[in-house]
N, C-alpha and C positions, 0 to 999 in steps of 0.2 A: 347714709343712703337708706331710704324707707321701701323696705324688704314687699315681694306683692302680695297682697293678699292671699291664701290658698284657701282655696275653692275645689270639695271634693266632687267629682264628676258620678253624676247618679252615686254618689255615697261613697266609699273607701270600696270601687267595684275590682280593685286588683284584688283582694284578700278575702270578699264577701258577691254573691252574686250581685249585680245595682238593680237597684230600684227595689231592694227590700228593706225593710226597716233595719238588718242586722248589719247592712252594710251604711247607713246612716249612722246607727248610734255606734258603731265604729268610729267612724269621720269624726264624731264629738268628742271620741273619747281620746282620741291624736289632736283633741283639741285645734281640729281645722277651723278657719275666719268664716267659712261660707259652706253650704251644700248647694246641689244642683242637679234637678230636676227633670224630667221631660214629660209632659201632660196629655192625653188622651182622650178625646168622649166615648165612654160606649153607649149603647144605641138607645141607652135609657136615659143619656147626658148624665152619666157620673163621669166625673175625673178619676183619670187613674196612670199610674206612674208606671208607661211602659215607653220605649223609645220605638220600636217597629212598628210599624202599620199591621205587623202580621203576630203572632206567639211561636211562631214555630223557633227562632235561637233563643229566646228567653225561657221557656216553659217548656212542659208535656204536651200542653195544647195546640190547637191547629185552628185555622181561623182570622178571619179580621179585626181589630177589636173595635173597631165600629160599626159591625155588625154583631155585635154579642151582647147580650144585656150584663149588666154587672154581676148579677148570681151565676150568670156561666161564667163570667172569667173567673169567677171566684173558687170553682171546681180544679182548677189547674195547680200544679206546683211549678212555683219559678224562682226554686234554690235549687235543685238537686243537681242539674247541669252543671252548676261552677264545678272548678276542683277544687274549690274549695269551701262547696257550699251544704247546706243540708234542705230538708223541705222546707218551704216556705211560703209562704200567702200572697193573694194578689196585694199589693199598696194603694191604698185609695188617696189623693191629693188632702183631704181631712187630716186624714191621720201623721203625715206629715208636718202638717201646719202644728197639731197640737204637740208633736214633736218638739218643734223650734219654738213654741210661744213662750215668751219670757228667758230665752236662751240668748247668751253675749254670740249672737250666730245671724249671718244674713242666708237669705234661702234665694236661690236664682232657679228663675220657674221659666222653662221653654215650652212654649205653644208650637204644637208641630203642627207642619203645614206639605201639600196640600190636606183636606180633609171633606170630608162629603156633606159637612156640617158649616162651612163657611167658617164666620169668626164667631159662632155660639160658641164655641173654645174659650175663647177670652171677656167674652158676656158671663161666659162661668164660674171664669176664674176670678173676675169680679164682684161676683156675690160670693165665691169665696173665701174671699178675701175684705169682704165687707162682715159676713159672720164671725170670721176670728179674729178680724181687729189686729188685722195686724200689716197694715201696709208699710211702717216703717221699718220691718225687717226684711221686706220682698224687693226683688229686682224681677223685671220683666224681660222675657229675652222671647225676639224669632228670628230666623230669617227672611220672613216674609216683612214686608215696609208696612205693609197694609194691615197685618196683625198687629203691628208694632203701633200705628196710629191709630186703629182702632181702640186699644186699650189705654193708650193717652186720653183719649178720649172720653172712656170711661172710667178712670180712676187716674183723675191729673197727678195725683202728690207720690204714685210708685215709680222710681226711676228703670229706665231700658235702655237695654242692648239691642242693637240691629247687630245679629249676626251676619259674619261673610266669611263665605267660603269662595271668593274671589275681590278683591280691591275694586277691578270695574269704573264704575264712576265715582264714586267714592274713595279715590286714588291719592286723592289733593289733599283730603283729610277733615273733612268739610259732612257733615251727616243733617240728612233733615230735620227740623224743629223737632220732633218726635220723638227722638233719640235721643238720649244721655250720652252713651258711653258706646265704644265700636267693638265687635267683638270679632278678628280675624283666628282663623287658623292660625296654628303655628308655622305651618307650612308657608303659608305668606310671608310671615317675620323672616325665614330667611331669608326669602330671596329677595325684599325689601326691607328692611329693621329701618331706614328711614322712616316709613309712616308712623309707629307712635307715635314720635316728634311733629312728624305734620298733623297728624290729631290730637296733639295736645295744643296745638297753635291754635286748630281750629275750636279749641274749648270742649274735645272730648278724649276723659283715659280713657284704656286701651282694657279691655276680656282677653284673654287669648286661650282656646282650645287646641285641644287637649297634650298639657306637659308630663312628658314622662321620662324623658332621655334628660340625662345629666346634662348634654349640653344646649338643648332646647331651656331647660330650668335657669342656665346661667346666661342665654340670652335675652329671656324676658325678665329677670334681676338686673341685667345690666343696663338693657334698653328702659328700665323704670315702668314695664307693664304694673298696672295698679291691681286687675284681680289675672289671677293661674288656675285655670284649671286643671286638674291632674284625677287621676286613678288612685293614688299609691300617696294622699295626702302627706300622712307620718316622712316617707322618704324623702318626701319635694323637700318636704321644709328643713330637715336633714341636708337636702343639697342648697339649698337654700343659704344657711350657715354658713357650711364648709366652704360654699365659692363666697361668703364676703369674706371669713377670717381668710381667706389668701388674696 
């Protein structure tokens, strides 16, 4: 059986704040299959690796970060919060790519939505990814359908995820032309573990956010999920193991 991918959710952020570079070149150094990102514009359209629309649980900062221009975010510390973090720098999406360039590593990059900026997100992400050449290590991920076709659009050869955070119509296992691969919560896999199956009928593996529970890790093992997201990469894989040798 072909063990799933492990995919560190914004970087190795159980042991490192996420979305810094320390908790990234952690994740490489547990030698995890994939990283995984979440993408921002601030108000000067740089990309930048924050997940909230706001800084207040990430950072010292306060604020939206699409109303802040990149040298203010850039005044903020968004390590010292972990426990297990120290100061640390805003992440710009750049500096990641140059990260993984020429690294045995895929990078899954989420465009967060809504945004006051429409899909200039993913126009951006586009020419970001046309500057470092490097589409054959990217996967595209949103939840939104229209971010998702959008950037089909604009860079046909990078594969994507239609993230869900509910099955919905997408029940049967069946995703628009648009999409590659489906990306449920794990919370889904419970309470149906049927649909992998019906998405792989329909010609799409399976994303699944975010694994961290021993017995979450050996249900997407068993079910044949292709990529895992996790926190705690080193451990998954760790459980990983353990649950095939038994």
């Amino acid at each position: 059986m072909e063990l799933p991918s492990v995919v560190a959710h914004r970087g190795a952020s159980t042991d490192r704040p996420e979305h810094t570079i320390g908790a990234y070149e952690l994740a490489l150094s547990e030698s995890a299959d994939g990283l995984e990102c979440d993408v921002r514009l601030s108000r000067d359209g740089q990309l930048v690796c924050v997940h909230d629309r706001t800084l207040s649980r990430t950072s010292n900062g306060r604020g939206t970060v699409s109303t802040l221009s990149l040298e203010q975010l850039k005044q903020f510390d968004y390590g010292s919060w972990h426990r297990h973090g120290q100061a640390a720098g805003l992440l710009v999406l750049d500096e990641l790519l140059d990260l993984v360039k020429g690294k045995n590593v895929q990078l899954f990059v989420e465009t967060k939505h809504p945004v006051r900026y429409r899909n200039e997100v993913e126009r951006k992400l586009a020419e970001a990814l046309k500057r470092h050449a490097l589409d054959a290590q990217i996967v595209m991920m949103s939840f939104s359908p229209t971010a998702v076709r959008v950037f089909r659009e604009l860079v046909p050869d990078v594969r994507t995820v239609l993230l869900l955070d509910r099955l919905g119509r997408y029940r049967a296992g069946a995703l628009p032309e648009f999409a590659d691969y489906t990306g449920p919560g794990v919370h889904l896999l419970r309470r149906d573990p049927g649909y992998v199956d019906r998405a792989r009928r329909a010609g799409h593996e399976t994303y699944v956010w975010t694994v961290d529970r021993p017995e979450d890790v050996a249900l997407c093992r068993d079910l044949g999920v292709r990529f895992l997201a996790t926190n705690a990469p080193a451990n998954t894989r760790r459980l990983l193991t353990a649950n095939l040798a038994t």
